[in-house]
C-alpha positions in Angstrom: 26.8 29.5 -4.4 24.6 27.3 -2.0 26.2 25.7 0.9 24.5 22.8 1.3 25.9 19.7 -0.6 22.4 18.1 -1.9 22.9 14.3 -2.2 20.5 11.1 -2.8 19.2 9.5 0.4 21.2 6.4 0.9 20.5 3.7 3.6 23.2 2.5 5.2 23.2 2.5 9.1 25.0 5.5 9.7 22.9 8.2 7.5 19.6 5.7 9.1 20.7 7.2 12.0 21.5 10.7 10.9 18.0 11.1 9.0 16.5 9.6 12.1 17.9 12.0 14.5 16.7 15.1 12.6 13.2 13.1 12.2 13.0 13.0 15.9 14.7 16.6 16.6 12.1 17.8 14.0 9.2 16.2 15.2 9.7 15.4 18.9 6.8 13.5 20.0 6.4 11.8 16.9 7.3 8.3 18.6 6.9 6.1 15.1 10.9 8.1 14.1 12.7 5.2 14.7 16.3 3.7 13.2 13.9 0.6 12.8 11.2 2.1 11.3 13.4 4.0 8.8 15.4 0.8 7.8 11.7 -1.1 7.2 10.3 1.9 5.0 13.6 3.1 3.1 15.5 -0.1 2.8 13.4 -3.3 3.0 10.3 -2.1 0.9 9.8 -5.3 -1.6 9.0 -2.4 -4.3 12.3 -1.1 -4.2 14.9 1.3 -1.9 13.6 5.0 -1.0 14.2 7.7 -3.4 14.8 11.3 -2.0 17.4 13.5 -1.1 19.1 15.2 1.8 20.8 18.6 2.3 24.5 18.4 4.1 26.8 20.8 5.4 29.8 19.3 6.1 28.9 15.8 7.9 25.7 17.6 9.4 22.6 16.9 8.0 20.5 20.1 7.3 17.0 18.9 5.9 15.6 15.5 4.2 13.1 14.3 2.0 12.1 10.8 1.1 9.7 8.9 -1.4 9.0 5.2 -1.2 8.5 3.1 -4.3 4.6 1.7 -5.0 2.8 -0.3 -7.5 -0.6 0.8 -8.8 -3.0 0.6 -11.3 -3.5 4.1 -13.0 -6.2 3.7 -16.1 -6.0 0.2 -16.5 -2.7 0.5 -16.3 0.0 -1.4 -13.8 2.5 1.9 -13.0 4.9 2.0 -10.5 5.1 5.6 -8.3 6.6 6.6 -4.6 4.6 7.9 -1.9 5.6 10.9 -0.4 6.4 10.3 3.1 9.2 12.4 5.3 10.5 15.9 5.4 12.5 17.5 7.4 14.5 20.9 7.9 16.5 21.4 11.1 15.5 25.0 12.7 18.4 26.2 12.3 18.0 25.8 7.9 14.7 26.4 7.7 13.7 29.4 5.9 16.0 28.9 3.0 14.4 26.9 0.3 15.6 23.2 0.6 12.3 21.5 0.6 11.8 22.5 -2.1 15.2 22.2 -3.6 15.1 18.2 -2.3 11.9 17.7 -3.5 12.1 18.8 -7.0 15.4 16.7 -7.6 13.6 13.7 -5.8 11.0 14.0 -8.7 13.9 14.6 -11.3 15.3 10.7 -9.9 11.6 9.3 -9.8 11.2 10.4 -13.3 15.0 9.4 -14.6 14.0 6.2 -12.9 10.8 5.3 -14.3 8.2 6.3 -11.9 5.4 7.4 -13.6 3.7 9.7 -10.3 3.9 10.8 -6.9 1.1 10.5 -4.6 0.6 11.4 -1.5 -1.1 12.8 2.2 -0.1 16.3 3.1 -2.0 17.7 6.3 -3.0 21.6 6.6 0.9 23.0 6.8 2.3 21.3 3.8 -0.7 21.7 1.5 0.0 24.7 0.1 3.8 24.1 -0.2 3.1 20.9 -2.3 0.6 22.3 -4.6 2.0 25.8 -5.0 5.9 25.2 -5.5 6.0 21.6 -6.5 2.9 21.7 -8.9 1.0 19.0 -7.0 -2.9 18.8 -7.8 -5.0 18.5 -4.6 -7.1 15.5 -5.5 -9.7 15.9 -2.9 -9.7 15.5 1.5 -9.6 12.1 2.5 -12.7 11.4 4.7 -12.7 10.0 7.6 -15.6 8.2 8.7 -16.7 6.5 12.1 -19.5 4.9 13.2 -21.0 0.9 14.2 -21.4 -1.7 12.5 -20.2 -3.2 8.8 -18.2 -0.9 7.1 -20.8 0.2 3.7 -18.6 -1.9 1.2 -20.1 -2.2 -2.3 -18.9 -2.8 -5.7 -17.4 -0.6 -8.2 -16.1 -0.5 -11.9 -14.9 3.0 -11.8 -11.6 2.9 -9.8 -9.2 4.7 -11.8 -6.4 4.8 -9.5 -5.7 1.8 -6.9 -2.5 0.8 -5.1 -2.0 -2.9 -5.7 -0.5 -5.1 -3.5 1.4 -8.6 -2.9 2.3 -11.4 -0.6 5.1 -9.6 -0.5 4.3 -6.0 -0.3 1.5 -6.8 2.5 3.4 -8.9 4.4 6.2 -6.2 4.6 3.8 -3.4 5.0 1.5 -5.3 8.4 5.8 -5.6 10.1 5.7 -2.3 11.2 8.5 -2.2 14.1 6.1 -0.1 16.3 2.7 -0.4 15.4 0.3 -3.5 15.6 -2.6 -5.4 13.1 -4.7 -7.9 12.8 -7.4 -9.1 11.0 -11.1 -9.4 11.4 -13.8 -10.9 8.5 -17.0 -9.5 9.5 -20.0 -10.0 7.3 -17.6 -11.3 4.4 -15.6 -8.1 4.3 -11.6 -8.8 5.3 -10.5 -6.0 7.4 -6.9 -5.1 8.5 -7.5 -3.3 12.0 -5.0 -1.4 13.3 -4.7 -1.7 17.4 -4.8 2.4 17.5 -8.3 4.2 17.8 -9.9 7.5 17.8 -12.9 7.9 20.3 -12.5 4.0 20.9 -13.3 3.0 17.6 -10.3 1.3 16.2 -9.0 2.6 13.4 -9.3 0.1 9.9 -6.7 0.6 7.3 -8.3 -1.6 4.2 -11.2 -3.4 4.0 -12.0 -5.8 0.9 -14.3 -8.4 0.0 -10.8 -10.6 -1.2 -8.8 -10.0 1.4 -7.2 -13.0 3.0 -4.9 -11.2 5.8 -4.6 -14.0 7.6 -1.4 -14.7 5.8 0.2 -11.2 6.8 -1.5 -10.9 10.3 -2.9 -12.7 13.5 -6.7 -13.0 13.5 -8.8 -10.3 16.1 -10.9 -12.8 18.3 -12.6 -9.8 20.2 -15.7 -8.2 18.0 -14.8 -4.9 16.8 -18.0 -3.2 17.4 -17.1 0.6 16.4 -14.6 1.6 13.3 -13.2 4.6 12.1 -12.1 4.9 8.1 -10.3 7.6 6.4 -9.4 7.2 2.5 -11.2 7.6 -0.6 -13.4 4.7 -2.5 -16.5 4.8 -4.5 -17.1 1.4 -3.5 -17.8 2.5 -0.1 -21.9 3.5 -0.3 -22.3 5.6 3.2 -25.9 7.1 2.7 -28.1 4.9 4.8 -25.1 3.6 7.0 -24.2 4.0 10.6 -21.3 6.1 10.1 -20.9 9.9 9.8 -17.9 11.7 8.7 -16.1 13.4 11.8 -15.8 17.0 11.6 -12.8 18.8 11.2 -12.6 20.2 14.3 -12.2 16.9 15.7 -9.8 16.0 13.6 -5.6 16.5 14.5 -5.6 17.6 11.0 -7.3 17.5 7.8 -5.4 15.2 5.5 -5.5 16.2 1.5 -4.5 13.6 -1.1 -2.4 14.8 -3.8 -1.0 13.9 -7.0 2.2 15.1 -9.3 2.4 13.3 -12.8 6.2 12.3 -13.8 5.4 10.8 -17.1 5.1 14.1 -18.8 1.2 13.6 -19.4 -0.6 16.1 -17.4 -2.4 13.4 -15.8 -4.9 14.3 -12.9 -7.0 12.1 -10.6 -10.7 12.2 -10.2 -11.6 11.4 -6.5 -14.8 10.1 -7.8 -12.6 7.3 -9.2 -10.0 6.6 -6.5 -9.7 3.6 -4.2 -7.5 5.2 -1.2 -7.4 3.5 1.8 -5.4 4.3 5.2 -3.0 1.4 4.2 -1.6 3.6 1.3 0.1 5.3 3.3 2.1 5.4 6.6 -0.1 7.6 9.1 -1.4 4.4 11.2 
């Protein structure tokens, strides 16, 4: 019999700063592991608490894993799903299964629940783990685009899959406790920038032709002359534009979407027909 005690991730202040200790004992330099950070992505989410689970032995914790609860349109359909978002296995436990363990009883809550998928960004490591044990289907790389000038955005009727969002659920998403946004209309397109860059072109985590993020963040007075996008969208017509897509070898690490349907379905996603932007998820 195992000896790890496999419980559901709660979030009061003492297991906040348990989880965030082996966050930050796991992944050193990772300086976004915060009790703050934790306490705005598992606990104050408008969309609901975080569903995961984490291994204990005794009052130490071993390893962790953690959804977050979304709202999307899937096929015309309003759905709500969790992002994947943080694992964790202490050195000393790793090697003995519990991702996998916490991961498949995550899905087992998400489903009792009502969530009707998982979606998420794994990077090279955790590819094959998520779509070889867990039965994930690896949608397609996200690109990740960078160039001058407007960002190529067009119309489509196609989108399939698209995270919706709020008042609410943007305003609580643009609080990150460590990093910063603003906002920039440039050519009528609403952008939410955030104040990190690669190869000084700041990085942009959504861009729409209806975005009013004034309301959720403080307007960018400087021009923002150089961008760099990564997601999916077929809206987004690059041929002819001033961006190229950096090469992988430039890249910290190629970032693959994937998808796991909970409603019993066998659903898939078609990248052709996914709006995925860097807002989706937590990276920036």
């Amino acid at each position: 019999m195992s000896a790890y005690d496999l419980r559901p991730v709660t979030t009061d202040d003492a297991t906040i700063a348990k989880m965030t200790a082996l966050l930050r004992e796991v992944f050193p330099v990772a300086k976004h592991f915060t009790e703050d950070v934790l306490r705005w992505q598992y606990r104050d989410n408008p969309n609901g608490e975080a569903v995961g689970f984490n291994a204990w032995i005794g009052d130490e914790l071993a390893a962790h894993y953690v959804t977050i609860p979304l709202v999307a349109m899937v096929n015309g359909k309003e759905e709500r799903g969790l992002l994947s978002l943080n694992t964790a296995t202490h050195p000393t436990h790793q090697g003995k299964g519990l991702f996998t363990k916490l991961a498949n009883a995550t899905y087992e809550r998400g489903e009792r629940h009502g969530f009707g998928f998982v979606i998420g960004v794994a990077n090279a490591n955790s590819t094959h783990g998520f779509t070889k044990k867990l039965d994930f289907q690896l949608v397609s790389p996200l690109r990740a685009m960078i160039g001058i000038g407007a960002l190529p955005l067009g119309e489509s009727d196609s989108v399939h899959y698209e995270q919706k969002w709020n008042d609410a659920s943007m305003d609580w998403r643009l609080s990150h406790p460590v990093y910063r946004y603003s906002i920039r209309t440039q050519q009528g397109i609403g952008m939410v920038l955030s104040q990190r860059s690669q190869f000084g072109a700041r990085y942009v985590l959504a861009a729409h032709n209806d975005l009013i993020g004034q309301l959720y963040a403080p307007m960018e007075k400087r021009r923002v002359f150089a961008k760099t996008w990564i997601g999916l969208d077929p809206g987004m017509k690059w041929s002819g534009s001033f961006y190229i897509n950096i090469p992988t070898r430039f890249r910290p690490s190629p970032l693959n979407l994937i998808f796991k349907d909970l409603s019993g379905a066998s659903r898939t996603l078609d990248a052709d027909h996914v709006r995925f932007h860097a807002m989706d998820f937590d990276i920036l």
